[in-house]
N, C-alpha and C positions, 0 to 999 in steps of 0.2 A: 460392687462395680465389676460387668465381667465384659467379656470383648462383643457380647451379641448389644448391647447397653451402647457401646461405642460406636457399633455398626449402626443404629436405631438413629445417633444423635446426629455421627456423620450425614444419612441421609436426610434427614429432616433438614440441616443447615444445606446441602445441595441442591434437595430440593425447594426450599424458600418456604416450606411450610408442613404442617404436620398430616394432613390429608393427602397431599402429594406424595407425600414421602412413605406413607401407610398405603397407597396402589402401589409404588416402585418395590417397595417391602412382602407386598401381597398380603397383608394382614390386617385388621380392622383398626380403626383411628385411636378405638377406648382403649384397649392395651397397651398400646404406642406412647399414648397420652399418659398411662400407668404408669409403663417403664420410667420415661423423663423423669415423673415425679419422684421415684424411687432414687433414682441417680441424682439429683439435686439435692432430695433430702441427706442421702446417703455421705456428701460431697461438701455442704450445707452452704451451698451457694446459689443462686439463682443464673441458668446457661441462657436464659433469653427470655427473651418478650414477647407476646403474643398476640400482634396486629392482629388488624379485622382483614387481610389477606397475606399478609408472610409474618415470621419474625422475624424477630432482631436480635442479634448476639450482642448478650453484657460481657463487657472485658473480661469476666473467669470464663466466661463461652468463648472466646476468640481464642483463649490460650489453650481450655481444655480442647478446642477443636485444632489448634493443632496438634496436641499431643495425641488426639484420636489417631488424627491421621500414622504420624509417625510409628504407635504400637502398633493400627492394622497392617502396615506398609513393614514394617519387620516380623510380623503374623507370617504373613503371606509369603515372605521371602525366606524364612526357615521353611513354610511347607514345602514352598515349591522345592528349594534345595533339596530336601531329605527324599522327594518322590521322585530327585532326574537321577540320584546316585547311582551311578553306573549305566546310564542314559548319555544322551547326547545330550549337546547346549540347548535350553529353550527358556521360554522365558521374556520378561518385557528387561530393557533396560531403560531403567531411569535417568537421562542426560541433560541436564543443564548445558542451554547455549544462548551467549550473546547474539547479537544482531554480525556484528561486525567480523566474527571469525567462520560466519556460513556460506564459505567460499568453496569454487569446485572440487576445492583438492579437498576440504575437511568432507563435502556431500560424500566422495568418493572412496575416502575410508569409512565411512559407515557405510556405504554400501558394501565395502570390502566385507566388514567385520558380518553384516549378515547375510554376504553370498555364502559366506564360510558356515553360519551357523542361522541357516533357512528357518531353524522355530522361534529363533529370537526377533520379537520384533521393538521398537524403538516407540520412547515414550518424551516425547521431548518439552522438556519447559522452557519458557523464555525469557531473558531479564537481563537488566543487566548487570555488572559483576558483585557488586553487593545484595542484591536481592538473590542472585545464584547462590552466595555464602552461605546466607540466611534459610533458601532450603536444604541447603549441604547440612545445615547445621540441625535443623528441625530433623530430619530426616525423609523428606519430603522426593528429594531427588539422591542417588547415590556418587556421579561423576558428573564432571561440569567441566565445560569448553569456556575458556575467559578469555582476557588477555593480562597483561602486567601494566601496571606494578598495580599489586595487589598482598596482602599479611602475606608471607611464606611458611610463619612459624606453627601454622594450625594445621598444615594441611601436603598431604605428599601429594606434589608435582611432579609431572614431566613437561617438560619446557621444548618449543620447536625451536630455531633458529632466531633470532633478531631479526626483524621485520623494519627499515627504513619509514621513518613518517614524510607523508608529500601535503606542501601546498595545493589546491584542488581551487579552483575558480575561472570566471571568466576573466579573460586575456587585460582588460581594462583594467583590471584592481592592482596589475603587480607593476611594480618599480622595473623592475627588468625583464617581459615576456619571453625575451630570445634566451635567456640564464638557462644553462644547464643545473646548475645548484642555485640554492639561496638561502640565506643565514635568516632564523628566525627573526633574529635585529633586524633585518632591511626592512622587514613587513608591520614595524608599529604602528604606520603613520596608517595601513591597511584596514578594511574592517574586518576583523577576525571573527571565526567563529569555534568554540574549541568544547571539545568536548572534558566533563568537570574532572573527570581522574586525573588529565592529564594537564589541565591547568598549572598544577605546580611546577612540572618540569618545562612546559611550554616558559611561564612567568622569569622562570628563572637562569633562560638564554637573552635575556633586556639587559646592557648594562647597570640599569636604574632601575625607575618603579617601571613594574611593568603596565602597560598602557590599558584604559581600559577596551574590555573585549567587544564586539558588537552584539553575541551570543555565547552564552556558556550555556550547554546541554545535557542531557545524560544517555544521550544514545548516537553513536555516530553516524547512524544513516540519519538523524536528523542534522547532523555537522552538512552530508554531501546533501541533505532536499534541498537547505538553503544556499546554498552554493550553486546548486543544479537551478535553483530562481532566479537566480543573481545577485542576492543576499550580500555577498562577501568572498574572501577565501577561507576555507576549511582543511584544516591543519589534523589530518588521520591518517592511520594504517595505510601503507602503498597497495597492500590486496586490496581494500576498502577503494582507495583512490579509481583504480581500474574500473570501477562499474558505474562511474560520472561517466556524462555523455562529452559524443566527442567536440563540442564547443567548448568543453570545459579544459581549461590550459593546465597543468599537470608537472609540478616542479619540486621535484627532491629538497629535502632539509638535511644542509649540510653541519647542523650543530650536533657538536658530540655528544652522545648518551641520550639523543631523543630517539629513541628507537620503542618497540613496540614485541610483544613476544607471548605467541599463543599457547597456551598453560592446558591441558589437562590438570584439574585436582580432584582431589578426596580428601574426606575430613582422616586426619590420621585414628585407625580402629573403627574408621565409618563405615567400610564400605560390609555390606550382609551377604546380597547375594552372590553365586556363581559367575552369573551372566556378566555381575559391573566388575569384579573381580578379574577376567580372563579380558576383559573391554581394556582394561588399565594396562594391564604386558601388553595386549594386540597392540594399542596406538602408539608407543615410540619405535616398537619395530616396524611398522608400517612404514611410519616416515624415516626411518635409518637408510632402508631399502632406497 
């Protein structure tokens, strides 16, 4: 098995089939078709299936492909390192980000970080916080934009400030419109919409059981779509809250420890390159500043 074997497979799985993948390659189908077989026997697995117009990855193909990825994605990032030595910063960076922390201010430090270092340019995946973990963990992304609560124990953070969580909804839904605060208790009788990480700490401002939800989600711009419909109220990040329209009534949660707080991480001993490397000091000095 060698790394041109895993550049072969990668692209064949990219491109959805072995013809495709044998132009993007620039090389004939039959060798292509060689290789694979070489690697399978080699492996003694079978990586996929071969439709009458794509394949299909069998479960050792879904794993070996990401393990491709991961070995060529730390290939590349020792070469590039060893040719910038004593060069300026360049380079891609790999960043994982949420939906809900791509807010002006976070745009504006990555802008910062590549007015500063013009040959880096920014590679961004998107998901959200567990699926981020998962390519932190693969090796797929090297730094990742989240939020909390999320494992601490795997992974060096730098943490921004606590972030207040606000009710977000049309005027009609809440107990008290005119409230400058309101306690997550007031809002049982409400239809709620919450996004699933934060379920437990939301559930657990109820006296009691906690009531059921109208929506549980896994992304909080869908927390504000349904809320911005009329749905219900939606119970998210105050940055988050800010980009509902102005029908939408917009009221602080006065319950202690429901707060919210935007994480850079890394897998501790994860990070390879240069570029995620100098990304990781840039961003809590940015925001100290």
């Amino acid at each position: 098995m060698n790394l041109k074997q895993m550049e072969y497979f990668v692209a064949i799985v990219n491109e959805g089939n072995i013809s495709a993948a044998a132009k993007s390659l620039h090389i004939s189908q039959p060798p292509l078709s060689a290789q694979m077989k070489l690697l399978e026997d080699e492996l003694g697995v079978v990586l996929f299936e071969r439709g009458s117009r794509s394949i299909f990855l069998t479960e050792a193909g879904k794993v070996f492909y990401e393990k491709a990825l991961h070995i060529l994605h730390l290939t590349t990032a020792v070469s590039d390192e060893l040719q910038q030595m004593g060069q300026g910063l360049k380079g891609p960076l790999h960043l994982g980000m949420i939906s809900s922390v791509q807010t002006p201010r976070l745009i504006r430090a990555l802008s910062s970080f590549v007015s500063l270092h013009p040959e880096v340019t920014l590679r961004i995946s998107e998901g959200n916080t567990y699926e981020l973990m998962d390519q932190l963990n693969s090796g797929l992304i090297e730094v990742a934009v989240v939020r909390t609560p999320l494992p601490t124990e795997s992974y060096q953070c730098h943490f921004l400030e606590a972030e207040p969580m606000m009710a977000v909804g049309k005027p009609e839904f809440f107990p008290d419109p005119a409230a400058n605060s309101i306690s997550v208790a007031s809002l049982a009788s409400c239809p709620l919409i919450v996004y699933r990480r934060w379920e437990p700490f939301i559930s657990h401002c109820f006296p009691g059981t906690a009531p059921d939800y109208l929506c549980i989600n896994d992304d909080a711009r869908t927390s504000m779509t349904w809320a911005q419909c009329g749905a219900g109220i939606a119970l998210v990040p105050s940055s988050m809250a800010k980009a509902g329209g102005e029908d939408l009534l917009k009221i602080p949660l006065k319950d202690q420890g429901v707060m919210s707080r935007i994480a850079l991480i890394a897998r501790k001993h994860g990070m390879v390159s240069r570029v995620s490397r100098e990304f990781f000091q840039f961003f809590p000095n940015y925001f100290a500043n």
